[in-house]
Backbone as CSV, one residue per row, in Angstrom:
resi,resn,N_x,N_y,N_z,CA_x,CA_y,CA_z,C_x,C_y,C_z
1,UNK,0.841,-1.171,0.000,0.000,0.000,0.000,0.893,1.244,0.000
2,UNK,0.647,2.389,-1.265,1.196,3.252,-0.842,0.818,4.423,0.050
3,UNK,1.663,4.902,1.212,1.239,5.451,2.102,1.266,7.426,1.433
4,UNK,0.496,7.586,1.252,0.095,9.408,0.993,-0.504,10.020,2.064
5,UNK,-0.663,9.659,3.182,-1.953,10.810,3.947,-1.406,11.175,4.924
6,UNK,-1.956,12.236,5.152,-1.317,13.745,5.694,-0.061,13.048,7.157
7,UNK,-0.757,12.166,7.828,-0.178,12.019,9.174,1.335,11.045,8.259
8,UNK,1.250,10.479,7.425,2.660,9.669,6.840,3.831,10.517,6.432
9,UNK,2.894,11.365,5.951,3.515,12.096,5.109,4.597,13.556,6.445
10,UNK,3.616,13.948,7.298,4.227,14.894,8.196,5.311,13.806,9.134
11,UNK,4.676,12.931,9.712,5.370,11.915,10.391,7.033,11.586,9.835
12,UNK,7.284,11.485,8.228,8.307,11.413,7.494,9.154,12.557,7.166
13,UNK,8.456,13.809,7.257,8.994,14.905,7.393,10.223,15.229,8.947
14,UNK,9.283,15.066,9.575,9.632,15.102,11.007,10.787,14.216,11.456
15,UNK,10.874,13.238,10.877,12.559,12.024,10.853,12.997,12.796,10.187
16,UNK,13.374,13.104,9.179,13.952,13.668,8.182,14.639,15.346,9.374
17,UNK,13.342,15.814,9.564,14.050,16.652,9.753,15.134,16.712,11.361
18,UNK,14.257,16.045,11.670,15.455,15.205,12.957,17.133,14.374,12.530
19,UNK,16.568,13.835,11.189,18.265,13.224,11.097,19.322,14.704,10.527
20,UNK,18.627,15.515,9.979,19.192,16.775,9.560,19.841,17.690,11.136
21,UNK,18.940,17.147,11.836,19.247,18.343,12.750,20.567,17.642,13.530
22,UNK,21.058,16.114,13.793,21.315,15.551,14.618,22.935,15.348,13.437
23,UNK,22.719,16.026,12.104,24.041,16.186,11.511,24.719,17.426,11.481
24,UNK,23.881,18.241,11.168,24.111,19.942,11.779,24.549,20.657,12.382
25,UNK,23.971,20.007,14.153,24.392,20.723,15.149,25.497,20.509,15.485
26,UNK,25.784,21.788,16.157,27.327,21.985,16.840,27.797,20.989,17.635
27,UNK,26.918,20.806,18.348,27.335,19.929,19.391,27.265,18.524,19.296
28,UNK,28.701,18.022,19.160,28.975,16.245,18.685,27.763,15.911,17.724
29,UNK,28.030,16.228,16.461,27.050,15.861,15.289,27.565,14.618,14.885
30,UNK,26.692,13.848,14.538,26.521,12.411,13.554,27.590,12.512,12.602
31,UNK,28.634,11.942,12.809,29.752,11.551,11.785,28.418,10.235,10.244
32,UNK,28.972,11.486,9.305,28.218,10.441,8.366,29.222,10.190,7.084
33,UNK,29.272,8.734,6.606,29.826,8.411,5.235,29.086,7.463,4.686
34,UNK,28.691,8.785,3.260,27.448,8.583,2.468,28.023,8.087,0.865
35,UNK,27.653,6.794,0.439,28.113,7.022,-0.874,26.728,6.742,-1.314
36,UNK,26.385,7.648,-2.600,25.275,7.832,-3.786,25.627,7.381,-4.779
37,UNK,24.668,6.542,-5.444,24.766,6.222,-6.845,24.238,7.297,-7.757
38,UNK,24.723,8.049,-8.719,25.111,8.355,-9.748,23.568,8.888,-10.447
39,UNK,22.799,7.457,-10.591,21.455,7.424,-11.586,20.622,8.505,-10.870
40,UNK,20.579,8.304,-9.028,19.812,8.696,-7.675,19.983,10.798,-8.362
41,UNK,21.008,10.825,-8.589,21.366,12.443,-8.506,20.565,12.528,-10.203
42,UNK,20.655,12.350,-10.782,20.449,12.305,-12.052,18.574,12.199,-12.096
43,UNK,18.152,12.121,-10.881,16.453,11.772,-11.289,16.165,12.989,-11.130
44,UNK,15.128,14.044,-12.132,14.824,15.256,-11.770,13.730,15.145,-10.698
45,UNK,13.496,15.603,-9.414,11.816,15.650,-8.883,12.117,17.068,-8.814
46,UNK,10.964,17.930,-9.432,10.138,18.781,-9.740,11.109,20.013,-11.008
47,UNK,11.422,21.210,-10.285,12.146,21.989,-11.463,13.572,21.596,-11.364
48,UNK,14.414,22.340,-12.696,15.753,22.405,-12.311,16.258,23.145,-11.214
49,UNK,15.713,24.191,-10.800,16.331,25.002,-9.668,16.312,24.768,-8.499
50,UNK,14.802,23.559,-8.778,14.941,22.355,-7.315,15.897,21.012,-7.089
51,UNK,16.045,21.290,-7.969,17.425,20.232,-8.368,18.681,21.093,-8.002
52,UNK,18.652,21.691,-8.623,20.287,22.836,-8.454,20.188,23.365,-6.524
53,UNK,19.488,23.642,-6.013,19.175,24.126,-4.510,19.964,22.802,-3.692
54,UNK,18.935,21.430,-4.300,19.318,19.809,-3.581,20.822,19.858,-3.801
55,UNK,21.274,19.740,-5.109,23.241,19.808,-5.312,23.954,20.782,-4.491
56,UNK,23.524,21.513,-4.387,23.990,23.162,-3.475,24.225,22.423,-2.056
57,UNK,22.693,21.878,-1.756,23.042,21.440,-0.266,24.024,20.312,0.141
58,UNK,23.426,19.581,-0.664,24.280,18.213,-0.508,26.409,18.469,-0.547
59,UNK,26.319,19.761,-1.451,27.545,20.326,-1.532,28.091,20.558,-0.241
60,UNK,27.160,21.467,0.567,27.380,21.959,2.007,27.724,21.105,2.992
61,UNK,26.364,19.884,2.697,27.130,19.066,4.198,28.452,18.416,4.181
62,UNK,28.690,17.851,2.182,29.765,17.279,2.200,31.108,18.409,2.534
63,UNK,30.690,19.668,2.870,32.212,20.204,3.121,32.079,20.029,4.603
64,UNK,31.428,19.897,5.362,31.492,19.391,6.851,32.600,18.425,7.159
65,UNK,33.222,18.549,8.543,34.344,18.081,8.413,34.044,16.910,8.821
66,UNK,32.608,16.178,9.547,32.566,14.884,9.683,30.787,14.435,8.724
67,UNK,31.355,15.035,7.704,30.490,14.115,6.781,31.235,14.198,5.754
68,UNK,31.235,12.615,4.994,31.717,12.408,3.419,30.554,11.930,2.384
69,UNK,31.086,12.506,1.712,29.870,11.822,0.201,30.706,11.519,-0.288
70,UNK,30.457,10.465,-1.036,31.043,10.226,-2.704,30.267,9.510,-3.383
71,UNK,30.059,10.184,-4.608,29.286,9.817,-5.621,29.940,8.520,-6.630
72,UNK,28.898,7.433,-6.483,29.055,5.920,-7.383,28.922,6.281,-9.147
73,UNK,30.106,6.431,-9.694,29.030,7.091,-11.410,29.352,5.383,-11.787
74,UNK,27.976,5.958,-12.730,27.148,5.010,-13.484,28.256,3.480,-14.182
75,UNK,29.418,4.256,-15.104,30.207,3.237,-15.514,31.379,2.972,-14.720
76,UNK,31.293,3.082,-13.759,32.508,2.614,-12.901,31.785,0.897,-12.850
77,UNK,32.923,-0.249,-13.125,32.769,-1.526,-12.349,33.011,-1.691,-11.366
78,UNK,31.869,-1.695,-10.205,32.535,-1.939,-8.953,30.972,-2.648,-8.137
79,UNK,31.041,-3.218,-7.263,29.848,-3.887,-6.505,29.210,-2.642,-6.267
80,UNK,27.722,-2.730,-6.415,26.483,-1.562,-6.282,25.460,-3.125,-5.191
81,UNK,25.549,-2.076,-4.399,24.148,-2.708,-2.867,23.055,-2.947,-4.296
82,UNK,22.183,-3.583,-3.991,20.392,-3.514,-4.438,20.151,-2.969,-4.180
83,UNK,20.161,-2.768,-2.912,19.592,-1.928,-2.466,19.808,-0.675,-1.495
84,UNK,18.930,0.098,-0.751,19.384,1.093,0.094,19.762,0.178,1.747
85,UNK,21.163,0.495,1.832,21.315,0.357,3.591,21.981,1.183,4.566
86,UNK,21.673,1.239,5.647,22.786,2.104,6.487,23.315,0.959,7.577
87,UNK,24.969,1.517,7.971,25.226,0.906,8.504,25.454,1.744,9.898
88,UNK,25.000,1.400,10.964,24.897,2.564,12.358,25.989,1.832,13.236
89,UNK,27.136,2.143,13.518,28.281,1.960,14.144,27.987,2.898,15.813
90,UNK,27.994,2.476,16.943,27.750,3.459,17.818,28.802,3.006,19.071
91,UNK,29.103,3.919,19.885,29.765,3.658,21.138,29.279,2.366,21.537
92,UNK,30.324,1.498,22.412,30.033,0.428,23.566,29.373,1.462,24.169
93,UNK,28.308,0.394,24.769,28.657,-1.583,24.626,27.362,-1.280,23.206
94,UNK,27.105,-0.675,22.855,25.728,-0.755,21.819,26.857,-1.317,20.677
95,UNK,26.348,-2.251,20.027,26.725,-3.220,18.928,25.928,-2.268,17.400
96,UNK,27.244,-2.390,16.579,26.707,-2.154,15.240,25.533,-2.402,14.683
97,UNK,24.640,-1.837,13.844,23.384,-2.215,13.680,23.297,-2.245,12.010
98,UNK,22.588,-2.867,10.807,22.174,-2.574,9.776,20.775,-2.565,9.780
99,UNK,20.320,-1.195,8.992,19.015,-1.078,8.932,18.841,-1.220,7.088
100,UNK,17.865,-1.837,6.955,18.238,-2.950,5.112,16.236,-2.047,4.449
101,UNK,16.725,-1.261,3.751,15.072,-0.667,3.370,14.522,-2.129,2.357
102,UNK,13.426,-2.004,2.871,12.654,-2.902,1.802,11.454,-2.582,1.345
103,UNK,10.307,-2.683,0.211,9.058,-2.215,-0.158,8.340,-1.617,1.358
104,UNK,8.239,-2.599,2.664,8.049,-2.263,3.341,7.965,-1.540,4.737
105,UNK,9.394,-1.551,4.093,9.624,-0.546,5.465,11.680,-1.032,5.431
106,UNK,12.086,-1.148,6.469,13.400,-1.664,7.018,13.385,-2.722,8.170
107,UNK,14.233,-3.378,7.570,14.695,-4.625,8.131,15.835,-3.916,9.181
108,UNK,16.092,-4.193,10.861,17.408,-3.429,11.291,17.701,-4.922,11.742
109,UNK,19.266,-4.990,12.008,19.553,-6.571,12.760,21.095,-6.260,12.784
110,UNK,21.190,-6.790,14.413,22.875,-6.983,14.633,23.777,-8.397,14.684
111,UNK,23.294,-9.033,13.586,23.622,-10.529,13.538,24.837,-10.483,12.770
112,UNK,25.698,-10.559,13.876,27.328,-10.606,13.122,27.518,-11.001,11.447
113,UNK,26.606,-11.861,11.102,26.688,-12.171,9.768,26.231,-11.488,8.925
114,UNK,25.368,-10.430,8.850,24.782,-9.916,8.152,25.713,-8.307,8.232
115,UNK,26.070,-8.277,9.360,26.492,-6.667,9.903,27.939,-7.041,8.575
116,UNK,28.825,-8.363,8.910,30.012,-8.626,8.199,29.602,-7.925,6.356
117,UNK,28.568,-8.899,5.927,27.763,-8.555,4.619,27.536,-7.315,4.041
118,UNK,27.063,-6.961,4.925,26.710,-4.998,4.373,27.870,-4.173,4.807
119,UNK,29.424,-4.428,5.579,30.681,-3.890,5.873,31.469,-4.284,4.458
120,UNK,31.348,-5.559,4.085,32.055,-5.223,2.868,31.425,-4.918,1.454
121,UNK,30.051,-4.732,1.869,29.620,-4.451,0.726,29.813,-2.457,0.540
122,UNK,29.869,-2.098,1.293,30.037,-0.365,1.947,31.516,-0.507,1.642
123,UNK,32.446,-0.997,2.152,34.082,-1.037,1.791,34.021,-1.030,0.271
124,UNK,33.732,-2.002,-0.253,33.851,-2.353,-1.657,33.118,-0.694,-2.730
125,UNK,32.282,-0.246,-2.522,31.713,0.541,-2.975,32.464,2.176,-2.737
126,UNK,32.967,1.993,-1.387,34.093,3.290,-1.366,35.188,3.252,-1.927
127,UNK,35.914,1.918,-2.014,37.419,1.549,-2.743,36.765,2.202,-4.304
128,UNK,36.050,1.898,-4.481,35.312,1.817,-5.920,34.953,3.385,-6.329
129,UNK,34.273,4.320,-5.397,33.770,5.334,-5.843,35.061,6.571,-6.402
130,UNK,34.947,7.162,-6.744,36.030,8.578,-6.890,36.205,8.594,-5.270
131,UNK,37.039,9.706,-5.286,37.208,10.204,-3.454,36.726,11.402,-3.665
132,UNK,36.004,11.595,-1.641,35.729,12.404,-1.757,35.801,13.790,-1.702
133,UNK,36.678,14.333,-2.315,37.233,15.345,-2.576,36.997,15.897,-4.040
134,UNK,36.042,14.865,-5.069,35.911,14.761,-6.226,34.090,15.307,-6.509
135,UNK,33.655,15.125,-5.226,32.250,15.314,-5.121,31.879,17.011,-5.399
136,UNK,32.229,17.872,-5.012,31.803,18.865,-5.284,31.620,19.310,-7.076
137,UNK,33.065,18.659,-6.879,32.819,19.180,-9.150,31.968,18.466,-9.417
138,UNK,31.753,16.876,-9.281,30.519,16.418,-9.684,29.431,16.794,-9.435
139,UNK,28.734,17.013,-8.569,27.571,18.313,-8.242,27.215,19.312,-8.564
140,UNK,28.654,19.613,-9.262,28.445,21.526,-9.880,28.495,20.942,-11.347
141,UNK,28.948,19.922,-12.121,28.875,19.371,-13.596,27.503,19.006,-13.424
142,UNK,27.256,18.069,-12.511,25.296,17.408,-12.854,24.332,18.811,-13.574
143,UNK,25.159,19.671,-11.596,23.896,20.975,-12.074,24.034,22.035,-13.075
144,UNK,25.155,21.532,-14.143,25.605,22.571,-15.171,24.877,21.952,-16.193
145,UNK,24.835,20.521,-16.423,23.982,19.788,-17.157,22.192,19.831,-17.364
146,UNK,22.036,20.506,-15.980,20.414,20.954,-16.100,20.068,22.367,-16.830
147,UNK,20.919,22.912,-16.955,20.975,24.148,-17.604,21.015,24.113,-19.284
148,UNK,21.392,23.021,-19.795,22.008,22.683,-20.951,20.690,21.914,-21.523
149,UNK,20.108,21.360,-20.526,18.686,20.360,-20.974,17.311,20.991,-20.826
């Protein structure tokens, strides 16, 4: 079922804007390392200038000194997830966690075997991506490309 109504929809806002705030703030922010596939940046939702605003930002957090992006492009050979996962690493004694999105929601589980699975699948995909130090020009080429189309 797809979920549209008002309380899903604010409810999803409201995470969102909580994981934003909990990368942001000054005080001991969420160390994040984000790699994106390529196609993900490349989908227009709504105008170009809403597109060009999203690259702008995404620009910003990646100059944060504890967040990395790096962008997966399209013809690089290298292992690509199926799908979307995060991997949540936290202080002892709390044990690593993977949270695995699926049609229905997310799967989270700290079963050494699976946590091993989605660590080298995240390794493999950073060895693989550009570095990130390469991300900003790619962001400012995508959004030079919306201008051109």
């Amino acid at each position: 079922m797809d979920e549209r109504n008002t309380e899903f929809v604010e409810r999803n806002i409201e995470i969102r804007m909580r994981r934003k705030e909990a990368i942001t703030r000054g005080a001991r922010p969420v160390e994040i390392h984000a790699i994106q596939k390529e196609a993900t940046l490349r989908r227009v939702f709504g105008s170009a200038g809403v597109m060009r605003e999203q690259y702008k930002h995404l620009a910003e957090l990646a100059a944060l000194d504890h967040v990395t992006v790096q962008i997966l492009p399209r013809g690089v050979p290298v292992h690509r997830a199926s799908g979307n996962f995060i991997l949540m690493e936290f202080e002892r004694p709390l044990p690593t966690v993977v949270s695995i999105d699926t049609p229905e929601g997310a799967n989270v589980t700290d079963k050494d075997t699976e946590i091993w699975k989605y660590v080298r699948r995240f390794d493999a995909m950073r060895a693989g991506a550009p570095a990130p130090r390469d991300t900003p020009h790619f962001l400012e080429r995508v959004a030079g490309e919306l201008e051109q189309s």
